[in-house]
Structure formats: structure tokens, C-alpha cells
C-alpha positions as CSV (number, residue, x, y, z in Angstrom):
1,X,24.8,1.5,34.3
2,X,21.7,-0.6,33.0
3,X,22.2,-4.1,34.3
4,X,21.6,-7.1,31.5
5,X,18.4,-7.8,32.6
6,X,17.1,-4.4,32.3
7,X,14.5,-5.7,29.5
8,X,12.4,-7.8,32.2
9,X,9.0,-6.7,33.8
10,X,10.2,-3.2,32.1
11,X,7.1,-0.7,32.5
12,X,7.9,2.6,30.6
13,X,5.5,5.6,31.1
14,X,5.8,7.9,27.6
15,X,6.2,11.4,27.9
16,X,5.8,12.4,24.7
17,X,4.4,15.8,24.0
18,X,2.3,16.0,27.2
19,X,4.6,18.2,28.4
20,X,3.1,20.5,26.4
21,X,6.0,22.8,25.9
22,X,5.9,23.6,29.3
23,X,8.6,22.3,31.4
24,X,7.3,22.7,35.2
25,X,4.0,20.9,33.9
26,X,6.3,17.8,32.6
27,X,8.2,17.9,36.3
28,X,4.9,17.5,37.2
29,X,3.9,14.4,35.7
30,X,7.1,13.0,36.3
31,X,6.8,13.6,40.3
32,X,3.3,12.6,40.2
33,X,3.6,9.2,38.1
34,X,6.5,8.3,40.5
35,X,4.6,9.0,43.7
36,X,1.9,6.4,42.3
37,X,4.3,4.0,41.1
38,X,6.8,3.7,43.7
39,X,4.5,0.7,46.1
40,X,5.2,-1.5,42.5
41,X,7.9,-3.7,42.9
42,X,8.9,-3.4,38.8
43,X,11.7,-2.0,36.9
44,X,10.4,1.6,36.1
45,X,11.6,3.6,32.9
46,X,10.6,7.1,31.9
47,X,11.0,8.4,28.0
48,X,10.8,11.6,26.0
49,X,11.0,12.6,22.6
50,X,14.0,14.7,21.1
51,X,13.2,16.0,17.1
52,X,15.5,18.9,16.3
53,X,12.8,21.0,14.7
54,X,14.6,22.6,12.7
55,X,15.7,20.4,10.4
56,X,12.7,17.7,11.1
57,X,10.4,20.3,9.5
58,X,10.9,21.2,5.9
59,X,12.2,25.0,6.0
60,X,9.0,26.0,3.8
61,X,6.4,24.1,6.1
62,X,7.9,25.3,9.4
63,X,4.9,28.3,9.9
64,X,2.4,25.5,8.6
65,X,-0.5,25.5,11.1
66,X,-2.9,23.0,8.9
67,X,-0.3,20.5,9.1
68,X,-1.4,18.6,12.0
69,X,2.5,17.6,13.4
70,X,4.2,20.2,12.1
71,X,1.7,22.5,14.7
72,X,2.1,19.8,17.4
73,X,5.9,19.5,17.4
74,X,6.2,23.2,16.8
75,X,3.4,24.1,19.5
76,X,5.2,22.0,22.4
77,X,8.9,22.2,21.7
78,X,11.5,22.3,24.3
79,X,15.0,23.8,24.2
80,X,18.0,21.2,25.2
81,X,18.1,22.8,28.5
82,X,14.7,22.5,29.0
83,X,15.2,18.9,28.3
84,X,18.1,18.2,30.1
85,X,16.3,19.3,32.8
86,X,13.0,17.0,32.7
87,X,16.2,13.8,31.8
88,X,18.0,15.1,35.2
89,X,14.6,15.1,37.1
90,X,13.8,11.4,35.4
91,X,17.4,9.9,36.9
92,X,16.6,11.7,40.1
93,X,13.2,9.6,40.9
94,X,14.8,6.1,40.3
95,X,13.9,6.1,36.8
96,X,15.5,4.3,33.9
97,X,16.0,7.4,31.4
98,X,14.9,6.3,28.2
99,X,14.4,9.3,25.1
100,X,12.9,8.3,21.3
101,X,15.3,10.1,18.6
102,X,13.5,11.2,15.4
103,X,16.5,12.1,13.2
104,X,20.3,12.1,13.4
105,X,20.7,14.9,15.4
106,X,18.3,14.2,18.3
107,X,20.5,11.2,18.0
108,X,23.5,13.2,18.8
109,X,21.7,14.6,21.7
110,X,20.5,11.4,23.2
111,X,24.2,10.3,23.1
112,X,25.1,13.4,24.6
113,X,22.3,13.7,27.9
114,X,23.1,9.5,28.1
115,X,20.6,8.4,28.3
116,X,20.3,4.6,29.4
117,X,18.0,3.0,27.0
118,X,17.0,4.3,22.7
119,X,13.7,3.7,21.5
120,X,13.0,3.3,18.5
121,X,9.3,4.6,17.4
122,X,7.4,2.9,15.2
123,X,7.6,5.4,12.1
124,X,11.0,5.0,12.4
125,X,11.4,1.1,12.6
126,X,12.7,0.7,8.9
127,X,14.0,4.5,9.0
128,X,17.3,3.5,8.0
129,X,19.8,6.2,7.9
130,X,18.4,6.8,11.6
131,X,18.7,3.2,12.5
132,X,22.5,3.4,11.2
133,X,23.0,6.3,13.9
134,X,21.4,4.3,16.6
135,X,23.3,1.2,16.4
136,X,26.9,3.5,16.8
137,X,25.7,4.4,20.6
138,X,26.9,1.8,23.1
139,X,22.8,1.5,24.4
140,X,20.4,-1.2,24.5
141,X,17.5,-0.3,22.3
142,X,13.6,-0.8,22.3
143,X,12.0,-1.0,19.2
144,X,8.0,-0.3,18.1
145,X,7.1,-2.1,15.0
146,X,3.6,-1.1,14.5
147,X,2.9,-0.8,10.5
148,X,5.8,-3.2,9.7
149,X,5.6,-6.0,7.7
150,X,7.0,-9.6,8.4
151,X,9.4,-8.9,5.6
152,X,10.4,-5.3,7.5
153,X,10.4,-6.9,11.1
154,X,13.0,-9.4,9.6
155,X,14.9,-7.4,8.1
156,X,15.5,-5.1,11.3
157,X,16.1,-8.1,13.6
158,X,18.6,-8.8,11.4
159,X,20.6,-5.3,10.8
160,X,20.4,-5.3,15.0
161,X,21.9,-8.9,15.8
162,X,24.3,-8.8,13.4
163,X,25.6,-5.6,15.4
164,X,25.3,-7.4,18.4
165,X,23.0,-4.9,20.0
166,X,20.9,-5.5,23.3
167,X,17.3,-4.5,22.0
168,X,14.1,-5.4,22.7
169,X,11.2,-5.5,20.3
170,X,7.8,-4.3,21.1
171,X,4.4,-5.2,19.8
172,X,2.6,-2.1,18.6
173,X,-1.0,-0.9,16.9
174,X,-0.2,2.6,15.8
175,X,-4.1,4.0,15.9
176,X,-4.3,7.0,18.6
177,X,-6.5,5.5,20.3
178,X,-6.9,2.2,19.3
179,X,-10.3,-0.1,19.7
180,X,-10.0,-3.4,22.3
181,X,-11.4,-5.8,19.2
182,X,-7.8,-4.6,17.1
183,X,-5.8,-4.9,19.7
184,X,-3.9,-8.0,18.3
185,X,-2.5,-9.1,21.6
186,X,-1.6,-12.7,20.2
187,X,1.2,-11.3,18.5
188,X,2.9,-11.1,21.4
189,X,2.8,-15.2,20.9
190,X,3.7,-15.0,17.0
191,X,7.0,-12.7,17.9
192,X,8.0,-14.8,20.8
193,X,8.2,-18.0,18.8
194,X,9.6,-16.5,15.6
195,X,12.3,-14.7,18.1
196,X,12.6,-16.9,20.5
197,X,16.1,-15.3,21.9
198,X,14.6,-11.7,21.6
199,X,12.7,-10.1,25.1
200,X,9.4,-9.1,23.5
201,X,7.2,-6.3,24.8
202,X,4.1,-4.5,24.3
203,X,3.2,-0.7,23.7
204,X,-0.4,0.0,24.0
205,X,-2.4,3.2,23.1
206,X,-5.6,1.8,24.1
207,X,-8.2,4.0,26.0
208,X,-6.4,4.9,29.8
209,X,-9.4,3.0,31.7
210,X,-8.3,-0.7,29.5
211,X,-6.6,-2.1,32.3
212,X,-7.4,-5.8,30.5
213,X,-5.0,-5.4,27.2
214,X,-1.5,-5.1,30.0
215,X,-3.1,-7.8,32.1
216,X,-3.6,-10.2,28.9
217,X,0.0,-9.5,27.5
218,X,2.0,-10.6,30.9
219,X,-0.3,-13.7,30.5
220,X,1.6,-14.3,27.1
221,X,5.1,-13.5,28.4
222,X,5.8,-9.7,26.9
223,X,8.5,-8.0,29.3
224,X,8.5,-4.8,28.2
225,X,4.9,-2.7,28.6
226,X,4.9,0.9,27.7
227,X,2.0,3.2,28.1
228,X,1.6,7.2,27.4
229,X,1.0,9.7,30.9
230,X,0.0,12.6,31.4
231,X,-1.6,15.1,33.9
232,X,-5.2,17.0,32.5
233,X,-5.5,20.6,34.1
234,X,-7.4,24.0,33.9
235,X,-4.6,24.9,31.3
236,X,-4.0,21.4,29.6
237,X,-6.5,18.5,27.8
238,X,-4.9,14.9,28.2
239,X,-5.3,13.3,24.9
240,X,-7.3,9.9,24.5
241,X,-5.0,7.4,24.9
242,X,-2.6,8.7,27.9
243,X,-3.3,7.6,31.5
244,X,-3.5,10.0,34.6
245,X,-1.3,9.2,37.3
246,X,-4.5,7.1,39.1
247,X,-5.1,5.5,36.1
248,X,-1.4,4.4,36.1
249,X,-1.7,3.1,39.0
250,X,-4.7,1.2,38.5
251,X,-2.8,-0.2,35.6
252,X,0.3,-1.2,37.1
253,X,-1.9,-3.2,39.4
254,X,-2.9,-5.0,36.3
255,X,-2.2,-8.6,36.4
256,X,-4.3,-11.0,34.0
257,X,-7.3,-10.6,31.3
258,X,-9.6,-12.9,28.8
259,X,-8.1,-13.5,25.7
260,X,-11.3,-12.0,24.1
261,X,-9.4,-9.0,23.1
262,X,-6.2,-11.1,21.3
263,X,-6.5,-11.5,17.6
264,X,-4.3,-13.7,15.4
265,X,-1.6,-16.2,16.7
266,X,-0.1,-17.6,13.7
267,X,0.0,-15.1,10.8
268,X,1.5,-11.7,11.0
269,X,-1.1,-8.8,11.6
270,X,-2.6,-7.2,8.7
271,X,-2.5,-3.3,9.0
272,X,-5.3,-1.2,8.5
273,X,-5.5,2.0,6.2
274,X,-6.0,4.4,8.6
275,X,-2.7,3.1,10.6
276,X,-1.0,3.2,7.3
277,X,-2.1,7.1,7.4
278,X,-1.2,8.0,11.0
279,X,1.9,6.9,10.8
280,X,3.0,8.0,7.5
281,X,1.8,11.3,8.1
282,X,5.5,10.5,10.9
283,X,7.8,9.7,8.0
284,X,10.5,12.1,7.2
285,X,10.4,12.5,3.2
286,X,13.3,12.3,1.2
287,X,14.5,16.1,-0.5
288,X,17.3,17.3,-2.7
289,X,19.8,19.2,-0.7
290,X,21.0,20.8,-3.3
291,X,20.6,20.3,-7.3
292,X,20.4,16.7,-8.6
293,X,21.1,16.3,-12.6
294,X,19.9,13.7,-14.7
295,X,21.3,10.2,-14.5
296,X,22.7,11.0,-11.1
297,X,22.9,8.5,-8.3
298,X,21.0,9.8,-5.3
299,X,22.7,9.1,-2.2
300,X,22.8,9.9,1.6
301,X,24.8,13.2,0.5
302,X,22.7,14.9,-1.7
303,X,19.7,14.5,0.1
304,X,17.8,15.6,3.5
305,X,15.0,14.3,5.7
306,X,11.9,16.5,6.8
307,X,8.1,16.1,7.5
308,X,5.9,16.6,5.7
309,X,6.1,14.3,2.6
310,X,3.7,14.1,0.0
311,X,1.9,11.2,-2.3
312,X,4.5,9.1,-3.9
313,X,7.3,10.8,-2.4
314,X,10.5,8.7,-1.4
315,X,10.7,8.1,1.9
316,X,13.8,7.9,4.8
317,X,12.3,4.8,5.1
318,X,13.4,3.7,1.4
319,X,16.8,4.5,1.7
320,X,18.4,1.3,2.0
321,X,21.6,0.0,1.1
322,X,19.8,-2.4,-0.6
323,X,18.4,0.1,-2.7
324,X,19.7,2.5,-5.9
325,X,17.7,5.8,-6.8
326,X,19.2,7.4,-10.1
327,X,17.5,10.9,-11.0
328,X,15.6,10.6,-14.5
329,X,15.4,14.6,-14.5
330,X,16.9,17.6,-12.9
331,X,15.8,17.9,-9.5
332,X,15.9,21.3,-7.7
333,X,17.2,22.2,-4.4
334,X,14.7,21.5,-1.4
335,X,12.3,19.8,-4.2
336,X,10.6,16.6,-2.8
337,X,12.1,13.6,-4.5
338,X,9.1,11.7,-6.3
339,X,9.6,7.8,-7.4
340,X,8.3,9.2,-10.7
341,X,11.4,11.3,-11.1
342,X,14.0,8.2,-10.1
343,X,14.6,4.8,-12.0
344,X,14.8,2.4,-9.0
345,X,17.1,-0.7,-8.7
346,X,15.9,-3.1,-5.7
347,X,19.1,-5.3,-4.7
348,X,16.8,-6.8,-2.1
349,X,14.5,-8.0,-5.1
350,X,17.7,-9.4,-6.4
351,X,18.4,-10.9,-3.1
352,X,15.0,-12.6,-3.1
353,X,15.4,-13.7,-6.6
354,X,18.7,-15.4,-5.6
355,X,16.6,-17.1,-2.6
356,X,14.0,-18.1,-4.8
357,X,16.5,-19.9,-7.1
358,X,18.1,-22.0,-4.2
359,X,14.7,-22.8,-3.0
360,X,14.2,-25.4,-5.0
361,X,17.4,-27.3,-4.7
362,X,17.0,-27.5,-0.9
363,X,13.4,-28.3,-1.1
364,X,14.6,-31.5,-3.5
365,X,17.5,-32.4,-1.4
366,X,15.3,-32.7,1.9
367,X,18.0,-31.9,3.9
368,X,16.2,-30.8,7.1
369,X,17.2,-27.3,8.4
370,X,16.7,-25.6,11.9
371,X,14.1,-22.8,11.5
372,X,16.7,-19.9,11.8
373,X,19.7,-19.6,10.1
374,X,22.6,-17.6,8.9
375,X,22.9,-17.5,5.5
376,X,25.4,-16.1,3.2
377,X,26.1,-15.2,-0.3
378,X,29.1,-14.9,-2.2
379,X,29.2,-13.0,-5.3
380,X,32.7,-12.9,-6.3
381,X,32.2,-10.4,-9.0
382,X,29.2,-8.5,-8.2
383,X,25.5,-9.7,-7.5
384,X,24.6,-9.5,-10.8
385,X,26.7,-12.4,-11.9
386,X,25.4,-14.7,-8.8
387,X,24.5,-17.4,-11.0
388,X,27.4,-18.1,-13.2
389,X,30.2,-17.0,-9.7
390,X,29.2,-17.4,-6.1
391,X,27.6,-19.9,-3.7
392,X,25.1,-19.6,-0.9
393,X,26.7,-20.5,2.4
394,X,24.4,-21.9,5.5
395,X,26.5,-20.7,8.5
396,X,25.6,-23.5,11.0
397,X,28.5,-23.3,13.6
398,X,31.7,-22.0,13.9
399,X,34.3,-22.6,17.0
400,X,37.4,-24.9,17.1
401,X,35.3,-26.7,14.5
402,X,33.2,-25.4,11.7
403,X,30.6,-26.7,9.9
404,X,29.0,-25.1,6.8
405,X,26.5,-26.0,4.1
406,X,27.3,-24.6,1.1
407,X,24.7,-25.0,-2.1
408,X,25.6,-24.5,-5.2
409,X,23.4,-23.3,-8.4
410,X,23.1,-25.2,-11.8
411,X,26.1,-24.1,-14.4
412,X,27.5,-22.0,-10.9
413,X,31.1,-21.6,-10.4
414,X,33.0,-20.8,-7.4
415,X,36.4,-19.2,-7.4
416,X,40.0,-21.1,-7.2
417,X,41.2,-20.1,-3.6
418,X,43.2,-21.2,-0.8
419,X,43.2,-21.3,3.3
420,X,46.4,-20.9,5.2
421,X,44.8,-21.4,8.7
422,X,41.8,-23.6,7.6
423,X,41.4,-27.1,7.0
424,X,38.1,-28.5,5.1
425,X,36.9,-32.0,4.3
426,X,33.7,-31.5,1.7
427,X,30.9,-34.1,2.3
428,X,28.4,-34.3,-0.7
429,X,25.0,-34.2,0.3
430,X,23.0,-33.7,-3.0
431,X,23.4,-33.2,-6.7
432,X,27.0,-33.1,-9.0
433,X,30.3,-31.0,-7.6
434,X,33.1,-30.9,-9.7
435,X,36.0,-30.0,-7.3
436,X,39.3,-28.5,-8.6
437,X,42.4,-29.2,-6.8
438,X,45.3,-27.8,-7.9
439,X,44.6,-27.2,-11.3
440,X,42.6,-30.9,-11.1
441,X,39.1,-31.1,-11.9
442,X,37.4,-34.3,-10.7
443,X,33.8,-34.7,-10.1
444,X,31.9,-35.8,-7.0
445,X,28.5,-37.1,-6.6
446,X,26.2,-37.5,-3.2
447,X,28.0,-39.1,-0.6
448,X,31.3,-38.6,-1.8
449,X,34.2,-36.9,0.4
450,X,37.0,-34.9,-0.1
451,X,39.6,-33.7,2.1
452,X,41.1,-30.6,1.1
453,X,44.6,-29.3,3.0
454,X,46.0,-26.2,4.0
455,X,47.3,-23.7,1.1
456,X,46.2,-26.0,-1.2
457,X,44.5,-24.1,-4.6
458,X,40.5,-25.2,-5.0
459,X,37.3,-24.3,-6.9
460,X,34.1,-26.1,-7.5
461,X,30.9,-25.8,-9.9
462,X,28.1,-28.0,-10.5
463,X,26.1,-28.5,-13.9
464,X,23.0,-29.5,-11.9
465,X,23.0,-28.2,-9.1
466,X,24.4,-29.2,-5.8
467,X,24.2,-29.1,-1.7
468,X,27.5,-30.3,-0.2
469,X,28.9,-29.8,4.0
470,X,32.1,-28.3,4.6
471,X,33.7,-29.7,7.5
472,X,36.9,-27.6,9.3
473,X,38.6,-26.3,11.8
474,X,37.6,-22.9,12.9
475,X,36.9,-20.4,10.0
476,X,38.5,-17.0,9.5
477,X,37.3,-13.9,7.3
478,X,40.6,-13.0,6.5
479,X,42.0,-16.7,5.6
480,X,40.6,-16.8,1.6
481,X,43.0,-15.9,-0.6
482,X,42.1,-15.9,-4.7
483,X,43.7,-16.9,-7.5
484,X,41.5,-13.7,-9.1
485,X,43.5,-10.9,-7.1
486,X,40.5,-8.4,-8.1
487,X,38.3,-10.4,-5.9
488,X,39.6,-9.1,-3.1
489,X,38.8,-5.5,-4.1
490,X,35.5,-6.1,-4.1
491,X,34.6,-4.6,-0.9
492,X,31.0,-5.8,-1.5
493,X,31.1,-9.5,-2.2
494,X,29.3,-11.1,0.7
495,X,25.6,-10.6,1.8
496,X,25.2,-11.9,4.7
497,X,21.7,-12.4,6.2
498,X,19.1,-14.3,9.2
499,X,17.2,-16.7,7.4
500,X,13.8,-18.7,7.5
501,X,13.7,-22.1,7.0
502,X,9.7,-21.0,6.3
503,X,10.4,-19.3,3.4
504,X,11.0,-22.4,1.7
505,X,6.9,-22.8,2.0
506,X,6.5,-20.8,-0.4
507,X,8.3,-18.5,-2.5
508,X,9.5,-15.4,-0.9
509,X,8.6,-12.1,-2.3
């Protein structure tokens, strides 16, 4: 059972393929790294890496030995029993058992050998259809977001707190090995304050012999510290960025550092090229399963994931629910899916559109907002009709009362509905609301209140635009019932989302 504070002072020695396909030599290092760590007085995890091969690789690339990870993965794989075995031998030196999935059905197989913690590495950190496979195990989860863009890191801190998971997110330069001048260490800072409720960590492929980076990264308050082991004999190289076990424990004795190696604070980290490279040569591209016509929706179904992918290809890490492919051509069974071959309708552009339009209206009614937020739109009937139906609500607290800010775009309407459990009083904060009550319009103006009872039949709109507080007793998904009874087939009709009151800086994009 991993306790809830099983995120702090969290070192995690990486397996990864130094087992080299050989299973006595990863006992090995697991015996060996445990003899040197045991005098620590810190929470000790070990991880491996499950890929099921045989889908992971394309079925024409499998032989492939000029493919750099296709003749890694295939060079050093490991049957389940084989890996069973090193997870038993893990559990049996006091370790926190932690394994990285790289597709669905090492996912199945993590569930399966239950394990204690999911990581998440960071190729995979906007992997999508993965990520939906991770959040259905009952595990906390570690996440690497090296590559990732504010926008991306956002976006996955949301999709995990709105499944209430227990994760942990790790600060990460994906370079093998990486220099101590790009080390970036004062992200750690950046991450902390823009998660404040999130344990933040750090996973470092420096060189083995950096014991400063680890020191300077407990100085700014990570938890979480991850670093790749290994063992180098007659028979096996160590690769440049994993420690021996006496360099392990040299850096567990790590403690504090300059900040010479840290880079920026206050702005997110700006990737280089070659990280760009490493870790999409990672990314599982996106193929046709079977035949695709033309004018086809490509979904989860009529697809599959495997490494390599090519220039321009689609990747796992594009398929978002926020995101439509439809097939301008035939596309052939096991053919790499190309965005040349697909017209492409962003939903997250239009989400950002739809930001960018109620930017302005918050910006003019200075209403101060806390820096994080939930925010929600409605879009009665369908997000393409936002502006004339819908409303974006601020979810600011909800128990035995509720308070809501709801903002309303110029010419917008909002559906007649009704409450059977909810009381509201509406407080006008900014702009024109004209507020239907059974089947009375009136309008309101700033600083005008209205009380609106149980059952009783309301709407509002605005011609200018409008920012009014919703104050009630406790508020309950199932408690809006519309005059429109197709509303309530739309299945879809709510985005809900984390927002940044920092967006409103500039506009987002």
C-alpha cells in the first residue's frame, strides 16, 4: 500500500534498458544499488520499462537494425516472466516498485504485476490515448515533461486533477546526456509556483559524476529525484548518463549546490532542436489499421500506434479529443497517416478563440480574479454556436453555498431552464443582462440583483456584454432542466477546464 506521502524525498533509481536483456545482470544492479543505498534514510523507489514489442514496433520495421530504438528495444527485451521477476526482486529489497508503460498493453501489464507507482515518460507526457489508460488504474503517477510546452504542461495538469489522481510532476531535459549550463534547474521554482498544490520533482540525465544538479534541486524544494543505474562489466558498457552503484551513493549523499547551473525562473524553458529530435525519434506514429476512405473520420478504431514515424506524420500525441482528423484520400492498411492526407479541425483552437473573446470583457470589468481557476463553457448546441448560445462559467466554490461567475458574450443567449434543488440570487457585476423569468424579460444593469426561486423557468442574454455572480445553495449537475428537451441530448455541451488568470496578459494562442 503506498502511504499519501509517498511523493516526498522520493529518490527513484531507473532501470531502463541496462538490464540489457539479461535478467541475472538486472538482479544485479538491483542488489547492488540497494546495498549502497540502504545507510540513506529516504523513501527509495525502483522502475522499469514495459513496451510490448510487438505492437510498439511497426510489423515492417521490426528486423530494422539502422533504426536506433527499434535495435535497442529489440536487442534488450525481456519476457513478462523475466520481468516479473526483476518487479518481485524490486518489492523484495524495500523498494517502491515503480514501471514506465509505453503503450496500452504494457499498461495492462503494469496493472496486472501492481505495481505501486506509473510513470509517465516524457515522450509520452501528451500521449493521449496512453494517458486515458493510465488514469483507469487506481495508482499515483509520476510524470516527465521534458519537450512540453507551457500550453502541453497545462493541459495535462488538468486532464489529471480533474480525475482526481495523486501524481507528481517532474522537471525534465530530455538530452542523453545533458550539459550542466542547460540544466534549467530553476524550473523547479517556475513549476512550484504555477502548481503550488502539485509535489514537484526532478529527473536528471546529467553526466553520473554531477553530484551538484540533485544538490541544487532539494535547495529549491523538488521531492521527487530520479536518476538512471547501471552496473558496467567485461560483457556490458554503462551508457553516459547512468550512475554506478558508487556513484549512486555519492549522489545520494548530495545535499546542496551553487545556483550557477539553474537557468530561467520566470518563463517556461525553451527546448532545443536536438531534444525535439531525441525524443520524437520516442513517439509512436499514428497508422491505418485497416483501409481508411475518403472523407472518413479517423478515430481511435481505425488506427494503431508504432515507432518509427516519419516527417509530418500524425502522431499518438495528436490524438486528442480536442482534435478531428478526416481522410482527404484513400489510405491503405498499415500506411503512415500523413497531415497532408487529413483535413484537421482543432476544437482546442476553438476553445482558445472562445477564451480570447471573453478576454476582453474581464480585462474591462476589472474584476480581480485568483490566479487559478475552474472555468467552464456551455455550449447548449454545439461549440460552434458559442457565441449566439452558451456562457462561460468561473467555478469559484461550491459546498452548502455556491458561488459562480458567469460572463456573458455580446448578442449571447443562454437557455430558458430551471433548478428543482437549487436556489440563485444573480448579482450584476458588469455590462447589460436581460433576465427572463417565466416568460418575462426585464433588463438588469451593474449592481442590480435578482433573486431567482426554485422551479422557476429562466434565461438571460446580453447585447453588450456582461459579467454577473450567481449566488446559491449548493449546485448539482443533474438539477438543470431545459425548456429545449434536445439540450439534454447533447452529451457534449460543457468544456470544462483549469484556468490562468495570466492568460489574460496577453492573448492566448
Amino acid at each position: 500500500m503506498v502511504s499519501e506521502g509517498i511523493f516526498d524525498n522520493l529518490f527513484i533509481f531507473e532501470l531502463a534498458n541496462n538490464h540489457m536483456g539479461d535478467v541475472r545482470h538486472g538482479l544485479k544492479i538491483i542488489g547492488e544499488i540497494s546495498e549502497k543505498s540502504r545507510s540513506f534514510n529516504f523513501k527509495f523507489g525502483f522502475k522499469l520499462q514495459y513496451r510490448d514489442l510487438d505492437t510498439f514496433i511497426h510489423p515492417d520495421y521490426k528486423t530494422r537494425q539502422d533504426i536506433k530504438y527499434v535495435k535497442r528495444f529489440s536487442e534488450t527485451r525481456l519476457d513478462e516472466k523475466e520481468l516479473k521477476l526483476l518487479k518481485d526482486e524490486i518489492k523484495k529489497n524495500g523498494f517502491v516498485a515503480i514501471c514506465t508503460p509505453f503503450d496500452e498493453n504494457s499498461a495492462d501489464l503494469v496493472e496486472k504485476h501492481d505495481f505501486d507507482i506509473i510513470k509517465v515518460g516524457s515522450c509520452s507526457f501528451t500521449d493521449w490515448p496512453l494517458l486515458e489508460r493510465i488514469v483507469r488504474i487506481n495508482k499515483p503517477v509520476v510524470l516527465s515533461c521534458a519537450g512540453a510546452s507551457m500550453e502541453d504542461i497545462d493541459r495535462v495538469v488538468s486532464f489529471f486533477e480533474h480525475r482526481e489522481k495523486n501524481f507528481s510532476l517532474m522537471h525534465c531535459v530530455g538530452e542523453y546526456p545533458v550539459s550542466s549550463e542547460d540544466l534549467q534547474l530553476n524550473q523547479i521554482d517556475f513549476l512550484k509556483k504555477r502548481y503550488p498544490e502539485i509535489p514537484i520533482g526532478y529527473s536528471g540525465h546529467e553526466a553520473p559524476d554531477n553530484y551538484g544538479a540533485v544538490k541544487t534541486a532539494i535547495s529549491k524544494g523538488a521531492t521527487v529525484f530520479e536518476k538512471h543505474v547501471g552496473i558496467k562489466t567485461d560483457r556490458y558498457n554503462l551508457n553516459a548518463y547512468s550512475a554506478t552503484p558508487e556513484q549512486t551513493y555519492l549522489w545520494l549523499q548530495s545535499a546542496q549546490e551553487a545556483l550557477k547551473m539553474c537557468g530561467s525562473r520566470d518563463e517556461g524553458r525553451k527546448v532545443s532542436e536536438r531534444e525535439r529530435s531525441e525524443l520524437r525519434g520516442l513517439q509512436r506514429g499514428v497508422f491505418a489499421k485497416r483501409k481508411i476512405k475518403k472523407g472518413e473520420k479517423i478515430g481511435i478504431s481505425s488506427v494503431f500506434f508504432a515507432i518509427p514515424n516519419f516527417e509530418n506524420q500524425i502522431i499518438a500525441n495528436d490524438m486528442s479529443k480536442y482534435i478531428e482528423f478526416t481522410a482527404k484520400k484513400d489510405i491503405e492498411e498499415k500506411q503512415a497517416i500523413l497531415f497532408n492526407d487529413v483535413n484537421v479541425n482543432n476544437l482546442r483552437g476553438r476553445i482558445l478563440e472562445i477564451i480570447n473573446e471573453i478576454r476582453p470583457i474581464l480585462l474591462n470589468s476589472r474584476i480581480t480574479l485568483p490566479n487559478r481557476l475552474g472555468l467552464e463553457l456551455s455550449h447548449h448546441y454545439g461549440i460552434e454556436v458559442f457565441e449566439k448560445f452558451g456562457a462561460a462559467i468561473i467555478n469559484c466554490i461550491n459546498r452548502e453555498y455556491c458561488k459562480k461567475l458567469i460572463i456573458v458574450l455580446p448578442g449571447q443567449k443562454h437557455p430558458v431552464h430551471s433548478h428543482l434543488k437549487k436556489e440563485e440570487t444573480f448579482h450584476v457585476l458588469y455590462g447589460d443582462v436581460n433576465i427572463n423569468v417565466n416568460g418575462i424579460d426585464k433588463e438588469f444593469k451593474t449592481g442590480d440583483m435578482v433573486i431567482i426561486e426554485r422551479a422557476t423557468k429562466h434565461g438571460f442574454s446580453s447585447r453588450k456584454g456582461a459579467i454577473f455572480e450567481e449566488i446559491s445553495t449548493t449546485h448539482y449537475n443533474d438539477d438543470s432542466f431545459y425548456e429545449d428537451a434536445e439540450i439534454l441530448k447533447n452529451n457534449n455541451r460543457k468544456t470544462n477546464m483549469v484556468f490562468w488568470a495570466d492568460w489574460f496578459i496577453k492573448p492566448v494562442s
